[in-house]
N, C-alpha and C positions, 0 to 999 in steps of 0.2 A: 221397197223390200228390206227388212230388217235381217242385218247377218246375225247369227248366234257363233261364229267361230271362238268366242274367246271364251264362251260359257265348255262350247265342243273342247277345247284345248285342255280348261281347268279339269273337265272330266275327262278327259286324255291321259293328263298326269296322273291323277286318282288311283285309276284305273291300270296302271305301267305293272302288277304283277297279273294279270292276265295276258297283257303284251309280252311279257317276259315268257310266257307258258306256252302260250303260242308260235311265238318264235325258236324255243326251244324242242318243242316237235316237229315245227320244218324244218330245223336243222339237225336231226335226228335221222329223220327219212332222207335229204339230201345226205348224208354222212351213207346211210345205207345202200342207197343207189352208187355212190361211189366204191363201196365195199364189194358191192355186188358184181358190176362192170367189170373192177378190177381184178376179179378172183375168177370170174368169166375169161377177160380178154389171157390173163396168165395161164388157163390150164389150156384154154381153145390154140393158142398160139406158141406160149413156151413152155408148157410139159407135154402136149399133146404134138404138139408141132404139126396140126392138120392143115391141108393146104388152104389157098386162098377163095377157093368158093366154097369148099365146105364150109370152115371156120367164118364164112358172111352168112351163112344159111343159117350154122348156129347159134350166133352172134345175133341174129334177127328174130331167132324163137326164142333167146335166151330175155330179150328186150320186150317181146309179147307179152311172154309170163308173168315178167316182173312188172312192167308197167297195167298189166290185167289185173295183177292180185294184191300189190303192194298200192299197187295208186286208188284202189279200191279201199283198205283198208285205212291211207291216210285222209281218205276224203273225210271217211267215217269217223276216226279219230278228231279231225281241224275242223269239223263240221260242231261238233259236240263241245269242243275246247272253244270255238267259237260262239256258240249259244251260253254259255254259261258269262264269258266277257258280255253279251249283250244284254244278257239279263241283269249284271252289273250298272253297264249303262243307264236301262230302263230305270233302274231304283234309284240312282243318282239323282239325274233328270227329274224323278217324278218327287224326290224328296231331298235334294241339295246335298249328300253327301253319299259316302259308299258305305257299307257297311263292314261292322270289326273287321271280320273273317270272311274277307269279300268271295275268296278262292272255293271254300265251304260253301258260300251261300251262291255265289252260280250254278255251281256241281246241283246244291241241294234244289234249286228253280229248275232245272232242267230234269230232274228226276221228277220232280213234281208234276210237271206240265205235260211231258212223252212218257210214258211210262216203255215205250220201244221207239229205239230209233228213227227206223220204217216210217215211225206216222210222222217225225219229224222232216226226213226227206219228203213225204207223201205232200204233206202241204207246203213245202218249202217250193217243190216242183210246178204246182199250178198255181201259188202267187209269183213266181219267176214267168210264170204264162202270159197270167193276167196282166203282169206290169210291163212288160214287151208288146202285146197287141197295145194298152192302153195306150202308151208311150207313142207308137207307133202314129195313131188314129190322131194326139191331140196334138204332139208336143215336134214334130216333123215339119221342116222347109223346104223340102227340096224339091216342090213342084214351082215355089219363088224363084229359084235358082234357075231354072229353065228361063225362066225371061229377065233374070238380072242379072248377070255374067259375074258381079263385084261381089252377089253374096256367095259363091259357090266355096269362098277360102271361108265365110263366116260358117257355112253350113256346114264343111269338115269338121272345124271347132265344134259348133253344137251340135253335131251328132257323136263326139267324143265323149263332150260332159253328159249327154242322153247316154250311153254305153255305160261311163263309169258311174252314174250313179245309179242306171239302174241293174247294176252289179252287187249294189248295197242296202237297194232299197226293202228287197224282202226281207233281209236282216231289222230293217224300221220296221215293218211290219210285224216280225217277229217280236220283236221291243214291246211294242200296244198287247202282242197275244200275254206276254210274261206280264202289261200291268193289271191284266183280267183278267186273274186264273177262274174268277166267278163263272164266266162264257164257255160254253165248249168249244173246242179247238179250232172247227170252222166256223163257226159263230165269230171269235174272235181273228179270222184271219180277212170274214167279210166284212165286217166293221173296219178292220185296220185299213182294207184296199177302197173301204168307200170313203176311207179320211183323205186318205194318199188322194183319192181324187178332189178333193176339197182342199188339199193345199202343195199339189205337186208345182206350182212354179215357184214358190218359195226354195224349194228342195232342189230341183235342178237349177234356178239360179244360180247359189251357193255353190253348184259343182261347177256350174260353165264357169264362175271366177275363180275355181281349183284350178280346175282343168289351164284357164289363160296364164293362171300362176307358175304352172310346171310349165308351159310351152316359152317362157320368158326362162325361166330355168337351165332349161334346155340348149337356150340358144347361146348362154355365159355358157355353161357348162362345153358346148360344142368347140365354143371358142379358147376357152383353157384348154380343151383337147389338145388343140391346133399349136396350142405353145408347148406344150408338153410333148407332143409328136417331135416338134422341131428340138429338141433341147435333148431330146432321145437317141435323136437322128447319128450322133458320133459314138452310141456306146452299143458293143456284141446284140448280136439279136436275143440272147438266151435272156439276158438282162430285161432289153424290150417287153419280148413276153412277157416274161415275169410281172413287170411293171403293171403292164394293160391287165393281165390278170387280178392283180391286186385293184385296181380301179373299177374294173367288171364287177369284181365281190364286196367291194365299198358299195357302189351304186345298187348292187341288189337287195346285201343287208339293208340297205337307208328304205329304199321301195318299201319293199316285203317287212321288214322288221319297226319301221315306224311310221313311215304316210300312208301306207293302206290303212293299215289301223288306227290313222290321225282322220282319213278322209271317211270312215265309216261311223265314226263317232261325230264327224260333222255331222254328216246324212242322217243317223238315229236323233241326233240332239234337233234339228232343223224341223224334224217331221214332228217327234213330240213335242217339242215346245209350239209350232204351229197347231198341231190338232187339237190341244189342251183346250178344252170349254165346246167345242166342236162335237156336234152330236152327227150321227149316221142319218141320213134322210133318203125316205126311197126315190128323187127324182136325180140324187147322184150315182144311186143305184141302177135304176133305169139308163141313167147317161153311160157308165162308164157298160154296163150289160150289153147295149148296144153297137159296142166299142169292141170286146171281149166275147167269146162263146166257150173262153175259159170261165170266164165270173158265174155264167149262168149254170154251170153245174158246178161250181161251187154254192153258188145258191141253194142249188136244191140237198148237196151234201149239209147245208148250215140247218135247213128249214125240217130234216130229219133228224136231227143231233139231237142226242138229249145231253143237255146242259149237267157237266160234271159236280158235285160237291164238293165247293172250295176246300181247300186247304186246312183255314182257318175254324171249317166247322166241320171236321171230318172228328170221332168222338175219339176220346181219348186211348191211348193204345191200340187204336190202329193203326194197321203195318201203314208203311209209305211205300209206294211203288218204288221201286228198284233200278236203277238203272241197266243197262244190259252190260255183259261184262263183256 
């Protein structure tokens, strides 16, 4: 198995003002959610002074609302700030560097490719299908585990790196749709899920040595804990908190703000540098169809598509589709 992590890395760095963009609309909506909470829990409790089971009742539809409407809206914002970072990726990958005005030209791929949202979630949804049955059917141990006791601690692990990367993997997918804008949308999302089956244990390897990489991580890191608890142990508790607090927000920045976005760039870089020269053949199609009865009405959505007029030969001074605002 051949790693790409260091080719993934180099387009990692590349690529750090789309990390940047993305990180600063999670930290946007988190700043909000705290604004919000807080402007709740003050009127519900100290202007309102209402008792303790109204002010939980409210307090519980106040958390509906906003986690309905608001969590609704970030999806739709991180979703699209994300496609624009991956179509980045894509162009990197498929031509060795990023381009000028990398931030322009994701915005401007993803206008191109969805002309609405919708169809973006729409196909995003049934290759999130497809690659969870798939995954399911080929990539699964744990009927070995039944009669080998020793691999049931292996099988945890490799049902983790199965979980996280295919967490990312329809984003690779997505990768292949942005280097075809020639294909229509399912066209190019059937082709990408018949690659993914021509080269998914390259792709999940790669993760299960992430995955083994953080659980060794983890276990310094538990262990620093454990000095630090102790070393904590003589000073006020308000300090304490304090402390652990700052640690909690270290560790999530680090997560959320650079290894996801390190481990997704693996996963995009893995799948297209594997599928590169790899054509779509129907008996991967039939394999993975029989695997999926999400794939086979994506088939039929692909086999109805009329194929869109790229980009490149749309005639001059024609509008561009629009993104939605």
């Amino acid at each position: 198995m051949v790693l790409h992590f260091g080719k993934a890395t180099s387009i990692f760095l590349k690529t750090l003002p789309w990390v940047a963009v993305r990180f600063a609309v999670g930290a946007a909506f988190a700043l909000l959610a705290v604004g919000w909470f807080g402007l709740v829990l003050w009127i519900l409790f100290g202007s309102m002074g209402v008792s303790g089971a109204v002010g939980l009742v409210l307090l519980l539809l106040a958390t509906v609302v906003f986690g309905g409407f608001v969590a609704l809206i970030r999806r739709y914002v991180l979703y699209l700030v994300t496609a624009g970072h991956i179509a980045v990726i894509a162009h990197a990958v498929d031509t060795g560097d990023v381009p000028d005005d990398q931030l322009r030209f994701g915005k401007q791929q993803v206008m191109d490719r969805f002309v609405e949202a919708s169809a973006l979630f729409a196909v995003d949804q049934v290759i999130k299908t497809v690659i969870k049955q798939f995954n399911r059917a080929v990539a699964s141990i744990g009927r070995l585990a039944e009669f080998v006791p020793a691999l049931r601690q292996l099988m945890t692990i490799a049902t983790r790196a199965i979980g996280l990367a295919a967490s990312y993997i329809d984003q690779a997918i997505l990768a292949h749709m942005f280097l075809h804008e020639e294909k229509g949308t399912w066209t190019a999302a059937r082709d990408g899920l018949v690659l993914y089956g021509k080269t998914w244990k390259p792709v999940l390897g790669s993760t299960l040595l992430i995955v083994l990489g953080m659980h060794a991580v983890a276990l310094a890191f538990v262990g620093a804990l454990a000095v630090l608890s102790g070393a904590l142990g003589g000073f006020g508790t308000i300090l304490e908190i304090a402390v652990w607090l700052v640690v909690g927000g270290v560790v999530a920045i680090g997560y959320f703000g650079l290894l996801s976005p390190w481990i997704k760039t693996v996963v995009i870089t893995t799948y297209l540098v594997e599928a590169e020269g790899q054509t779509p053949d129907s008996e991967t199609m039939d394999y993975i169809a029989d695997r999926s009865s999400a794939f086979t009405d994506l088939l039929e959505k692909a086999e109805n598509e009329t194929e869109p007029t790229p980009v490149s030969d749309r005639t001059e001074g024609e509008p561009t589709p629009s993104a939605p605002s």
